[in-house]
MARTOR-308816 format. One record per residue (C-alpha): residue in one letter; x, y, z; residue number from 0. Coordinates in Angstrom, 1 decimal. Layout:
N
<atom type="A" x="X" y="Y" z="Z" seq="NUM"/>
...
REM end
This chain:
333
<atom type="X" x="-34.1" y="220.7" z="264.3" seq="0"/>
<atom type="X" x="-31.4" y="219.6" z="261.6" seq="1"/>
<atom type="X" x="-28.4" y="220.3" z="262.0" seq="2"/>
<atom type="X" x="-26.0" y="223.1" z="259.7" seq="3"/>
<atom type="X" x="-22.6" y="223.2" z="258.6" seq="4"/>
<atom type="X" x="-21.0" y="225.9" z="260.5" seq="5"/>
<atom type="X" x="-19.4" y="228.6" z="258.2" seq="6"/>
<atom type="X" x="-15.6" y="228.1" z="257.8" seq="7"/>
<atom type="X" x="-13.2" y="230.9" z="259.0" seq="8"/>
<atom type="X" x="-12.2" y="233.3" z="256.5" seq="9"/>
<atom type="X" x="-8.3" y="234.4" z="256.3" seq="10"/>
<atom type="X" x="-6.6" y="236.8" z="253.7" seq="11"/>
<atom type="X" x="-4.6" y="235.1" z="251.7" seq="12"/>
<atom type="X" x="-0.7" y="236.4" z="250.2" seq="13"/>
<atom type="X" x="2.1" y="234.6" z="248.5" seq="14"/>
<atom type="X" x="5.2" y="233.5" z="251.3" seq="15"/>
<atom type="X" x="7.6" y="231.8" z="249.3" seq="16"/>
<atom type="X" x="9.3" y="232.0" z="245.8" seq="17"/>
<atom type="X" x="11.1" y="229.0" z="244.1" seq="18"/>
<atom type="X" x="12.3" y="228.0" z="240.8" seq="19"/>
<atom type="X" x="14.4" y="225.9" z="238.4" seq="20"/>
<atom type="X" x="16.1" y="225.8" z="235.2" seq="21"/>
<atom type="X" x="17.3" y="222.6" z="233.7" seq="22"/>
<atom type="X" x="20.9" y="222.9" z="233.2" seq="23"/>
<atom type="X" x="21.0" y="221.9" z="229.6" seq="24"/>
<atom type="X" x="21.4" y="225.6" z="227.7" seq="25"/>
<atom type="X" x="20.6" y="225.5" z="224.0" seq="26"/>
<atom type="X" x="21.0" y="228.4" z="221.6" seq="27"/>
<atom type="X" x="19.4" y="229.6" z="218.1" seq="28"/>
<atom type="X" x="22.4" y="228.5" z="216.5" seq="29"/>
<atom type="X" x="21.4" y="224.2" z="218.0" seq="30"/>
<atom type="X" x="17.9" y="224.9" z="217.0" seq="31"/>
<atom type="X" x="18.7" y="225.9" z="213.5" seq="32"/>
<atom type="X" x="20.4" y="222.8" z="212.9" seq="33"/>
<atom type="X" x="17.2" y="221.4" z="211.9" seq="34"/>
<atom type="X" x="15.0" y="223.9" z="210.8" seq="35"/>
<atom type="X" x="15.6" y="226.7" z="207.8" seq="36"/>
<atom type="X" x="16.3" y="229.8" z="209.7" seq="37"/>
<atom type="X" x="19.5" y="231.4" z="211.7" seq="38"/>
<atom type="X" x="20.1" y="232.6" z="215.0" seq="39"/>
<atom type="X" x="19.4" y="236.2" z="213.8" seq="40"/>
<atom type="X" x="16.0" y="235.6" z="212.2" seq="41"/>
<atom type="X" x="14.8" y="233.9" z="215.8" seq="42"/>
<atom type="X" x="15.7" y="237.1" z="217.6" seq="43"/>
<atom type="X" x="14.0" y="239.4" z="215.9" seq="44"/>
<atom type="X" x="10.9" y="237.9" z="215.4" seq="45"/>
<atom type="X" x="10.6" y="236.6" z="219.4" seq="46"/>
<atom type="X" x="13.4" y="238.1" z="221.5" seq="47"/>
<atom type="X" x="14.7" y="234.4" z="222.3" seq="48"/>
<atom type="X" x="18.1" y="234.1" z="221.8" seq="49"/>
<atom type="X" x="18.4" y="230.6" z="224.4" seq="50"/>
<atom type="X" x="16.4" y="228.3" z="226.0" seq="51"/>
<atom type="X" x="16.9" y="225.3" z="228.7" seq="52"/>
<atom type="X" x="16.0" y="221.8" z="227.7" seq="53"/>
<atom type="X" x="15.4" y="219.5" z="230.5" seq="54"/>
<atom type="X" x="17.7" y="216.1" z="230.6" seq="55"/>
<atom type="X" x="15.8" y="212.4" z="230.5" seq="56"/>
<atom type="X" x="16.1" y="212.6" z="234.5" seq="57"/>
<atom type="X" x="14.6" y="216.3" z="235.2" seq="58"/>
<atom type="X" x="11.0" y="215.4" z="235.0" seq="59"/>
<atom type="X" x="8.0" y="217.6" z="235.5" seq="60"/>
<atom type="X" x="7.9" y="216.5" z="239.1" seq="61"/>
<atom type="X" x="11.4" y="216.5" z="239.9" seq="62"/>
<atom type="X" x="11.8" y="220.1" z="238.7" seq="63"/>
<atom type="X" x="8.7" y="221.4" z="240.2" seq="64"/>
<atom type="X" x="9.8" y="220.0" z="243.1" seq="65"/>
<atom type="X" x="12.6" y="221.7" z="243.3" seq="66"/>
<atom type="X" x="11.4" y="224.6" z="242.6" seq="67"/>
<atom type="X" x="8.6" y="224.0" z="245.3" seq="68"/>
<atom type="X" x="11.6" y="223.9" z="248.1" seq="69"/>
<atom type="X" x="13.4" y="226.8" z="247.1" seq="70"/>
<atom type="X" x="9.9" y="228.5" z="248.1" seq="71"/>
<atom type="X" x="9.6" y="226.8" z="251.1" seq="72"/>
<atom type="X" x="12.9" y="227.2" z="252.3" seq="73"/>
<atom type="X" x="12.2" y="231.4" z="251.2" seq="74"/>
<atom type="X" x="9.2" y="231.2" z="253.5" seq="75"/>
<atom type="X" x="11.3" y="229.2" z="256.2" seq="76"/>
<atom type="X" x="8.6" y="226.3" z="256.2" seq="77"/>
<atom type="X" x="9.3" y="222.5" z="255.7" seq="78"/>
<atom type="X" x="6.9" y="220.3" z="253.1" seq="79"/>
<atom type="X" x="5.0" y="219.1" z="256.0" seq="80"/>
<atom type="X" x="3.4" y="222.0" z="256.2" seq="81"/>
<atom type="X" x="1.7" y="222.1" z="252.5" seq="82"/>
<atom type="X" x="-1.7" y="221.3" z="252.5" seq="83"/>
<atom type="X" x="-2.3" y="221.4" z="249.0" seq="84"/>
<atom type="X" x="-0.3" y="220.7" z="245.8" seq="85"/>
<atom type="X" x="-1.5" y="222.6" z="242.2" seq="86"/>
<atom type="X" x="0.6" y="221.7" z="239.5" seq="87"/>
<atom type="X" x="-0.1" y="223.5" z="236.8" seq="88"/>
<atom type="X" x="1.5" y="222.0" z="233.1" seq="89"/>
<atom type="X" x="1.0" y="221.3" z="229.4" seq="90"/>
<atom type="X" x="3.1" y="218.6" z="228.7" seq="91"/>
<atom type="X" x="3.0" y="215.7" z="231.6" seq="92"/>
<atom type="X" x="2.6" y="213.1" z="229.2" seq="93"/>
<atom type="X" x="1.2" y="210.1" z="231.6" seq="94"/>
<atom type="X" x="-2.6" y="210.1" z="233.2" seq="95"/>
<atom type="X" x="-1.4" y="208.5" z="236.4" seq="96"/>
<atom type="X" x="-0.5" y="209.5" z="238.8" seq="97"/>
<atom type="X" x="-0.9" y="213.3" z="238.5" seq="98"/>
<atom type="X" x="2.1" y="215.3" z="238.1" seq="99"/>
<atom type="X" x="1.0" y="217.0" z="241.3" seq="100"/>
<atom type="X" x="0.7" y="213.6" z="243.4" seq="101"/>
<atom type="X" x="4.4" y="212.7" z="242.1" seq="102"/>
<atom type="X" x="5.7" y="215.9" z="242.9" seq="103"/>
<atom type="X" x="4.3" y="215.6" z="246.3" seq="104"/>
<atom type="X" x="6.2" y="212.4" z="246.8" seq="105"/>
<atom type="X" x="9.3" y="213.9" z="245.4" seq="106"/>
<atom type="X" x="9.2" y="217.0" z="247.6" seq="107"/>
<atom type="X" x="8.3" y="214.6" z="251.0" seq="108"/>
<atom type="X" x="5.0" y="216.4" z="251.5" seq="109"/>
<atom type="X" x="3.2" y="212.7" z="252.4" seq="110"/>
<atom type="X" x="-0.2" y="213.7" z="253.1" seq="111"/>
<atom type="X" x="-1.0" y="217.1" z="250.9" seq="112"/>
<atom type="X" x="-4.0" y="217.2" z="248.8" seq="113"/>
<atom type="X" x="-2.4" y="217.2" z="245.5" seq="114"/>
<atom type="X" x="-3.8" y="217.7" z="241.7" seq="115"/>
<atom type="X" x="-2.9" y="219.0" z="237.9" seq="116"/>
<atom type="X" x="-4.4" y="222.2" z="236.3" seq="117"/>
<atom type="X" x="-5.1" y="222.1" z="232.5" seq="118"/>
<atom type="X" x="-4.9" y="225.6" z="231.2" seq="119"/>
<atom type="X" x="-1.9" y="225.7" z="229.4" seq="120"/>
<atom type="X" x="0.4" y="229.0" z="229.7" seq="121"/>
<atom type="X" x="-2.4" y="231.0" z="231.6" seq="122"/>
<atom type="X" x="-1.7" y="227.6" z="234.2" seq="123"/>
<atom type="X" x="0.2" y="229.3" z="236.6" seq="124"/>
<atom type="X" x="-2.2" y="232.6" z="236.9" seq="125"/>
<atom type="X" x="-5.6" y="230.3" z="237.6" seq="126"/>
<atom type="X" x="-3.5" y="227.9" z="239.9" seq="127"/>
<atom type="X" x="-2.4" y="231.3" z="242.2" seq="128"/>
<atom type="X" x="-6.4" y="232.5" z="242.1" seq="129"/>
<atom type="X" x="-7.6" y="229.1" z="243.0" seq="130"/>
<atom type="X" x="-4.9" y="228.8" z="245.9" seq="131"/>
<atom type="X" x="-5.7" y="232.2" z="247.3" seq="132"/>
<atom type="X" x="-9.4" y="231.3" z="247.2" seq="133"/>
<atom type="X" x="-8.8" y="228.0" z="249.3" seq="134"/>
<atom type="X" x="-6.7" y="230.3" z="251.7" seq="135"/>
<atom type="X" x="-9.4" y="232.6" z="252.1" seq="136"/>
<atom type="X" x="-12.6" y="230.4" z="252.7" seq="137"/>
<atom type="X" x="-10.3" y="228.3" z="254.8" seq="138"/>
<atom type="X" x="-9.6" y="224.8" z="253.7" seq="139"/>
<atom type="X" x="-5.9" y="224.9" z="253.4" seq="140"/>
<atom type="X" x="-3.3" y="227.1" z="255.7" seq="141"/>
<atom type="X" x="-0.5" y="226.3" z="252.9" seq="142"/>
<atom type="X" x="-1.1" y="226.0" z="249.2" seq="143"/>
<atom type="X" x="2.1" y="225.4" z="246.8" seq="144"/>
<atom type="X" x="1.4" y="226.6" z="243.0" seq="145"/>
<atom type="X" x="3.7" y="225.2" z="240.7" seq="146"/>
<atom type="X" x="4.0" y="225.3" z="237.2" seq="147"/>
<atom type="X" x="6.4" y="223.1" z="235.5" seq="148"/>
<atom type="X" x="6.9" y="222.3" z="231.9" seq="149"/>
<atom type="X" x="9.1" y="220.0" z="229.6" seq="150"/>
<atom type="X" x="7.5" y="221.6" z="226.2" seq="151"/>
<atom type="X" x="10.6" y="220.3" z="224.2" seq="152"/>
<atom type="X" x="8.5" y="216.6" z="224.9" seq="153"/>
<atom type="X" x="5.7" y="218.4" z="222.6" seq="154"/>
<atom type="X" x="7.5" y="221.0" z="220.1" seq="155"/>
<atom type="X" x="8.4" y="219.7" z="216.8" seq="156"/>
<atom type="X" x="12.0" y="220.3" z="216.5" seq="157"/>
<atom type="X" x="11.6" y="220.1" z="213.0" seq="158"/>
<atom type="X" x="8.7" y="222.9" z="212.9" seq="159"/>
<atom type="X" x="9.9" y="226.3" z="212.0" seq="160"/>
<atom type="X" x="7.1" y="227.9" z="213.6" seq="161"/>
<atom type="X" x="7.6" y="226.2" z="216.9" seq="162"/>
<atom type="X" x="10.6" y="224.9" z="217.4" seq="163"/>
<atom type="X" x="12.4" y="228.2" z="218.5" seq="164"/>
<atom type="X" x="9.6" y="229.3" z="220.8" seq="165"/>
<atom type="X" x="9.9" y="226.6" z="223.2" seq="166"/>
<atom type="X" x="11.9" y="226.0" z="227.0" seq="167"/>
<atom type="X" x="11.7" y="223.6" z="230.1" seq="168"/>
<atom type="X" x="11.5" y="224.9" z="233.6" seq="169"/>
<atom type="X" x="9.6" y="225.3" z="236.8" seq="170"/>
<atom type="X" x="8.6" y="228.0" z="239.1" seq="171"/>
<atom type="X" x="6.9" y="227.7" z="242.3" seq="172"/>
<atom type="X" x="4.9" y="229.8" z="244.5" seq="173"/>
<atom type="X" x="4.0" y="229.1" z="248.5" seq="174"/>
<atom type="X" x="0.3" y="230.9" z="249.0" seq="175"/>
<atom type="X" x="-0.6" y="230.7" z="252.7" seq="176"/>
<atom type="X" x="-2.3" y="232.9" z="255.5" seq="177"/>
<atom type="X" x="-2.0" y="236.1" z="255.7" seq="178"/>
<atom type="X" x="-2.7" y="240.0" z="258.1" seq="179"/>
<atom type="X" x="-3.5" y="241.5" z="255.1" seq="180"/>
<atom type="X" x="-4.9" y="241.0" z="251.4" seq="181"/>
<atom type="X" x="-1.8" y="239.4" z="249.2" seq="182"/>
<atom type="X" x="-3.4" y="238.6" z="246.0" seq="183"/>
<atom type="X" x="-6.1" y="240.5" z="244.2" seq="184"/>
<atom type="X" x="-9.3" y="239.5" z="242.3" seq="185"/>
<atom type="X" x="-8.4" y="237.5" z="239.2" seq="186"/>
<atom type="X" x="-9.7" y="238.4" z="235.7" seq="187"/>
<atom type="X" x="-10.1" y="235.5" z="233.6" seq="188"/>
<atom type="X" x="-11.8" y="233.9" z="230.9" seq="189"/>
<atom type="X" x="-11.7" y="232.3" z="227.8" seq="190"/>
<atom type="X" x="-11.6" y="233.4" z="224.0" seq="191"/>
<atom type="X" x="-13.5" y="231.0" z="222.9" seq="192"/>
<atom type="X" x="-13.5" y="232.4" z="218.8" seq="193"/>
<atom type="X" x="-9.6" y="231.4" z="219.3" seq="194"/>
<atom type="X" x="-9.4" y="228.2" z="220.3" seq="195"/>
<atom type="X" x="-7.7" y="226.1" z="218.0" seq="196"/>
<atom type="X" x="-4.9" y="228.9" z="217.6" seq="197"/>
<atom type="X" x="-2.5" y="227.1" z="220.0" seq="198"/>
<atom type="X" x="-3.3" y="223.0" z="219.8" seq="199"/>
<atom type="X" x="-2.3" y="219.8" z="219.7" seq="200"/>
<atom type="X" x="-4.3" y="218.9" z="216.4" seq="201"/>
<atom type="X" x="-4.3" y="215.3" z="217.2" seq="202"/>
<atom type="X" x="-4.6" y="212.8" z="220.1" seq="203"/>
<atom type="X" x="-2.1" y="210.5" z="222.0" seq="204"/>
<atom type="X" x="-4.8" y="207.9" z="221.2" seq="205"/>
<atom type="X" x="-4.1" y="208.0" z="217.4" seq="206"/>
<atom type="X" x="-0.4" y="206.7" z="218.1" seq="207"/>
<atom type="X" x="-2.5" y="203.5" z="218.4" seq="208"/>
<atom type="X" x="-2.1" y="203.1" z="214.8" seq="209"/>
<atom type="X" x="1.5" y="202.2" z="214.5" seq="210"/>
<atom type="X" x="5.1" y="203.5" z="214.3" seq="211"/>
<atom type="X" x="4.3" y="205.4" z="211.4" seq="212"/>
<atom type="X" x="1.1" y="207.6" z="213.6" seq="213"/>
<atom type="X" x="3.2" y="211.0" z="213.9" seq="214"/>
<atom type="X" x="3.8" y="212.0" z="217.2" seq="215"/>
<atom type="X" x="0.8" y="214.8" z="218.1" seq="216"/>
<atom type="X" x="3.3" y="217.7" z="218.0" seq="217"/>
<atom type="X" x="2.2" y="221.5" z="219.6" seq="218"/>
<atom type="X" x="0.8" y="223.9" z="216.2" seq="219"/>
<atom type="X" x="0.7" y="227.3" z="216.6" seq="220"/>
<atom type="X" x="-0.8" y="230.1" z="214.5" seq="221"/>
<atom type="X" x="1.5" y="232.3" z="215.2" seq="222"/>
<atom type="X" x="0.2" y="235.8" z="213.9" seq="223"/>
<atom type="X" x="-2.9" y="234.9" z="214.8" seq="224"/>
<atom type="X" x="-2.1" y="234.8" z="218.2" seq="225"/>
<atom type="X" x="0.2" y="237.7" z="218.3" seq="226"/>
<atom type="X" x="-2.7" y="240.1" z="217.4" seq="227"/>
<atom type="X" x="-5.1" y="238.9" z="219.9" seq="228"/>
<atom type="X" x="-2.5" y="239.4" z="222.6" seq="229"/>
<atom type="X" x="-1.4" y="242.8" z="221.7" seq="230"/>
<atom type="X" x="-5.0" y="243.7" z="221.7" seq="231"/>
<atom type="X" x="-6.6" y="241.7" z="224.5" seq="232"/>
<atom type="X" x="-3.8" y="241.4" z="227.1" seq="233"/>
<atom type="X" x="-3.4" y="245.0" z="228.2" seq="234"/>
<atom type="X" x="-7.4" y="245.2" z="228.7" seq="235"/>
<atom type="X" x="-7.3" y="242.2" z="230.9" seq="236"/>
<atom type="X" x="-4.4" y="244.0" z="232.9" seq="237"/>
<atom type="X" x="-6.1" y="246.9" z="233.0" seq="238"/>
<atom type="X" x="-8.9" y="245.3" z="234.5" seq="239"/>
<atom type="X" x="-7.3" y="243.3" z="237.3" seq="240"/>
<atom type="X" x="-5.5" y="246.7" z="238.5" seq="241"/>
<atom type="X" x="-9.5" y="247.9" z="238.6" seq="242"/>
<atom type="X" x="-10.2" y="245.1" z="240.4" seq="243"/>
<atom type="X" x="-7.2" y="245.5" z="243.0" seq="244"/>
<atom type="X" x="-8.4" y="249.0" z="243.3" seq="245"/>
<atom type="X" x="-5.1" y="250.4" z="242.4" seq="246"/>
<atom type="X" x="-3.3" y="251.9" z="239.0" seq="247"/>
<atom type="X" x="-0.3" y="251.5" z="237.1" seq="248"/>
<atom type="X" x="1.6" y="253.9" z="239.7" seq="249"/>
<atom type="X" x="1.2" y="251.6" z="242.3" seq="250"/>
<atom type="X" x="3.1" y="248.6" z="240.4" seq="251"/>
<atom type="X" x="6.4" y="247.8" z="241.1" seq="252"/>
<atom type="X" x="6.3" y="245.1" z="238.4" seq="253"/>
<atom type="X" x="4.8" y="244.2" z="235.9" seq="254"/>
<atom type="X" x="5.2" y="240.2" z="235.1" seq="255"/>
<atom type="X" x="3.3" y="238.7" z="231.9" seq="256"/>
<atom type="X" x="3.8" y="235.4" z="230.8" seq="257"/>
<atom type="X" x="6.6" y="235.1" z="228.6" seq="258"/>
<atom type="X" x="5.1" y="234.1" z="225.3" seq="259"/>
<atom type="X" x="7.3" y="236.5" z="223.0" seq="260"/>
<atom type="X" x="9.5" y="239.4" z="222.9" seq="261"/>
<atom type="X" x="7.3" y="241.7" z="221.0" seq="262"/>
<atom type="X" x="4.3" y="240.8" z="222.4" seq="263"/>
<atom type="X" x="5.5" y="241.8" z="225.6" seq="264"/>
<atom type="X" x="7.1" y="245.4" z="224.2" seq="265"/>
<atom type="X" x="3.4" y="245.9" z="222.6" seq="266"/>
<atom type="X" x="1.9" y="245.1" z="225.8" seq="267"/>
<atom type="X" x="3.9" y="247.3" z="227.9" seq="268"/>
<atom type="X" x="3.5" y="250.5" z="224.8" seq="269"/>
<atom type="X" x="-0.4" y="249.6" z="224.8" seq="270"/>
<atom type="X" x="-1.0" y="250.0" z="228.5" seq="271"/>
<atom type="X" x="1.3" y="253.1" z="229.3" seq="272"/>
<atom type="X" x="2.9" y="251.8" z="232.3" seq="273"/>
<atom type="X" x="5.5" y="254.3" z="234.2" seq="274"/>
<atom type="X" x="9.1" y="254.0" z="233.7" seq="275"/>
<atom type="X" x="9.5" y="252.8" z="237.2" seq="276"/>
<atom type="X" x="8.0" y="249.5" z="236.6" seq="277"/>
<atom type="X" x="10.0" y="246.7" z="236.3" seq="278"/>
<atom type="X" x="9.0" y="244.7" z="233.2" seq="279"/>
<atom type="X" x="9.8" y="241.1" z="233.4" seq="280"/>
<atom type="X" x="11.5" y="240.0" z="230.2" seq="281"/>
<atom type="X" x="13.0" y="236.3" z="230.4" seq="282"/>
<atom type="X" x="11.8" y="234.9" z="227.6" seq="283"/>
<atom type="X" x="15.2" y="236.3" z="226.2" seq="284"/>
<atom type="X" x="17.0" y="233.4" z="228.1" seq="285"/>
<atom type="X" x="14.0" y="231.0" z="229.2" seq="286"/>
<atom type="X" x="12.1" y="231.0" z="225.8" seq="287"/>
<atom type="X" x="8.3" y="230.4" z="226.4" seq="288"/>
<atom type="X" x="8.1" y="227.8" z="229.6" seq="289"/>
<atom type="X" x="4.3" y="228.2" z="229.2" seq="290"/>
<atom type="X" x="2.9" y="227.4" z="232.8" seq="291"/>
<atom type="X" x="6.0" y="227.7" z="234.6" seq="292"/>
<atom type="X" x="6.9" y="231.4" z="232.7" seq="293"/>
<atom type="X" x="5.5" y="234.2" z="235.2" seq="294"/>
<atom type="X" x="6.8" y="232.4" z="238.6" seq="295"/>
<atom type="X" x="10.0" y="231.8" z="236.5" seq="296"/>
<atom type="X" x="10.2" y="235.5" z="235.3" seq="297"/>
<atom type="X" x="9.2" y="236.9" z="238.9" seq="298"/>
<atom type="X" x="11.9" y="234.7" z="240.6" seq="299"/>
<atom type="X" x="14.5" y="236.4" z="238.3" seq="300"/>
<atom type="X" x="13.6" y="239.7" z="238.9" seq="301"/>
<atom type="X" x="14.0" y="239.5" z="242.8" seq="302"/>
<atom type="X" x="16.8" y="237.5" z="242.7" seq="303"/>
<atom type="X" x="18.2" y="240.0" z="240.3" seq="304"/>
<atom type="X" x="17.3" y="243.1" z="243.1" seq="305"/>
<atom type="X" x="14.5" y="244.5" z="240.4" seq="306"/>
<atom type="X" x="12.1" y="244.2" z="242.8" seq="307"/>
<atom type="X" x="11.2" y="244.7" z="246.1" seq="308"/>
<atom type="X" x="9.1" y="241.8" z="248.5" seq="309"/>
<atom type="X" x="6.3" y="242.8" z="249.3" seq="310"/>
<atom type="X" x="5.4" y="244.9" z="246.5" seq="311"/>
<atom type="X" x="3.0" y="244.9" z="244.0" seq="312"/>
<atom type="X" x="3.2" y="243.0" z="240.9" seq="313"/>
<atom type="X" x="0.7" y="242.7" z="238.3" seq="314"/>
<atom type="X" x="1.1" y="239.4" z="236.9" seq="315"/>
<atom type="X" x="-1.1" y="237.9" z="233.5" seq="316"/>
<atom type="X" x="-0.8" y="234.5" z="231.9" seq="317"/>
<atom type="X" x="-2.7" y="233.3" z="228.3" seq="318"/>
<atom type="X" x="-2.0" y="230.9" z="225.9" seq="319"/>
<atom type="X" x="-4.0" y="227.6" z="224.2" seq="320"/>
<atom type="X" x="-7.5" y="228.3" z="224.2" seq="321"/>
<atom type="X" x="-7.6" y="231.1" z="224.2" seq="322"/>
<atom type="X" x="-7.6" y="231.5" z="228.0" seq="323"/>
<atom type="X" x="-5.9" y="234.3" z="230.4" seq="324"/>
<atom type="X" x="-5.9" y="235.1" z="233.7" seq="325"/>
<atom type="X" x="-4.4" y="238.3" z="235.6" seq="326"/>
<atom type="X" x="-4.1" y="239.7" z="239.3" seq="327"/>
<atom type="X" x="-2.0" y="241.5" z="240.8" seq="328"/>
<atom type="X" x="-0.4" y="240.5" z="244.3" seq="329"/>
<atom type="X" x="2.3" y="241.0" z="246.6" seq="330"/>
<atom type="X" x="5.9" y="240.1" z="245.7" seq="331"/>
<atom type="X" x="6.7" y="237.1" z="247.7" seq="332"/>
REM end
């Protein structure tokens, strides 16, 4: 008779630990106008942003991740030998090897954890939490660190009116392990395809081949482009993870979307009704977009700032290049 793989244990899965960091390097409308025809006031009031953090030549995506990584460890009162798995999710690591995620490993002293990068721009962060939750849950890793870290100024065009303002470095992590009871809540994701060069990167590093004078493959953005799909599409896609948590907007403590812009966010919260008593996440004020490392970066802040509780609910959503989004909603770490 052959033999069968025996069926692997299944465990709930829940986030432990919360972690993250800002590069210290704060830069205002009023440094970001220098080279592009607006003013401080203008930035504002079209996105909310009124700073952002630029990371220094020696805070790389790995180094910030992490740190962030053991600020989440250290919350969850576990060392880095106990990570069994490293996804780093980011946008703008700009070298092929070795992954982000196997040089953060080595940076946090993690020898040993399975370790690997996630491409899915700003909705990075959401699809890296469903997949760790998933390998909790069919039991191939006890400990799963999400991180998403980002160094966008690398990829924005400080010269580009439409980007240039939009932009921040940063990391967040989050510590996804074993768990008594259900922590994290079916993801909705997917892709809008019909959308998919509204966020890009129009040409290739391989182009720079050419010569000093091959422009550097800067981020473009069609801004209002994107801004109407959100403020249509992201509050169904909420709406639908809370269906598929089986709870409704009176059982969230917090509501955490990824960080994209400061009237997106307002339109989102209007479109979707939620109660007063939520706690709306709203860093981009400070943070700018940090694309993959924006919801664990906006979650940190609002327990650190007492706006939430741990251990309740949260309703988190990422989207961005693509166009792709992800939301669940999960248990405040």
């Amino acid at each position: 008779m052959a033999a069968r793989l025996q069926p692997a244990h299944r465990f709930f899965a829940s986030p432990l630990g919360l972690g993250s960091y800002r590069p210290s390097r704060v830069v205002d409308n009023a440094e970001i106008c220098r080279l592009i025809d607006s003013d401080a006031e203008w930035i504002e009031s079209r996105s909310g942003i009124t700073a952002r953090r630029f990371a220094t030549p020696e805070e790389s995506i790995p180094f910030m991740g992490a740190r962030a990584a053991e600020k989440a460890l250290s919350a969850a009162g576990l060392p880095p030998a106990d990570v069994d798995c490293v996804i780093l999710a980011t946008m703008s690591y700009l070298h092929q090897a070795p992954p982000a995620a196997a040089a953060c490993v080595a940076e946090l002293g993690a020898d040993g954890a399975a370790a690997f990068d996630l491409g899915a721009a700003c909705a990075g962060f959401s699809h890296g939490l469903a997949l760790a939750g998933s390998l909790v849950v069919a039991g191939q890793a006890e400990h799963v660190m999400v991180i998403g870290a980002e160094r966008m100024s690398d990829i924005v065009d400080p010269r580009d009116r439409s980007t240039a303002f939009i932009f921040g470095d940063g990391a967040g992590a989050v510590l996804v392990g074993r768990s008594a009871e259900p922590g994290i809540g079916q993801v909705v994701w997917g892709t809008a395809t019909g959308h998919i060069r509204a966020i890009q990167q129009p040409a290739s590093f391989a182009d720079l081949q050419g010569g000093a004078s091959t422009p550097w493959p800067y981020l473009e953005m069609a801004g209002p482009e994107v801004f109407r799909w959100a403020i249509g599409a992201v509050g169904e896609v909420c709406s639908r993870a809370m269906e598929a948590a089986g709870v409704t907007g009176g059982d969230i403590e917090a509501f955490v979307p990824h960080q994209a812009n400061g009237r997106i966010i307002d339109a989102v919260v209007k479109n979707m009704k939620l109660p007063a008593s939520v706690a709306v996440a709203r860093t981009v004020r400070e943070d700018g977009n940090t694309s993959a490392a924006s919801v664990p970066l906006a979650m940190d802040h609002l327990v650190s700032t007492g706006q939430v509780r741990r251990g309740g609910l949260a309703l988190t959503v990422g989207f961005g290049s693509g166009l792709g989004y992800s939301a669940q909603v999960i248990t405040v770490p």
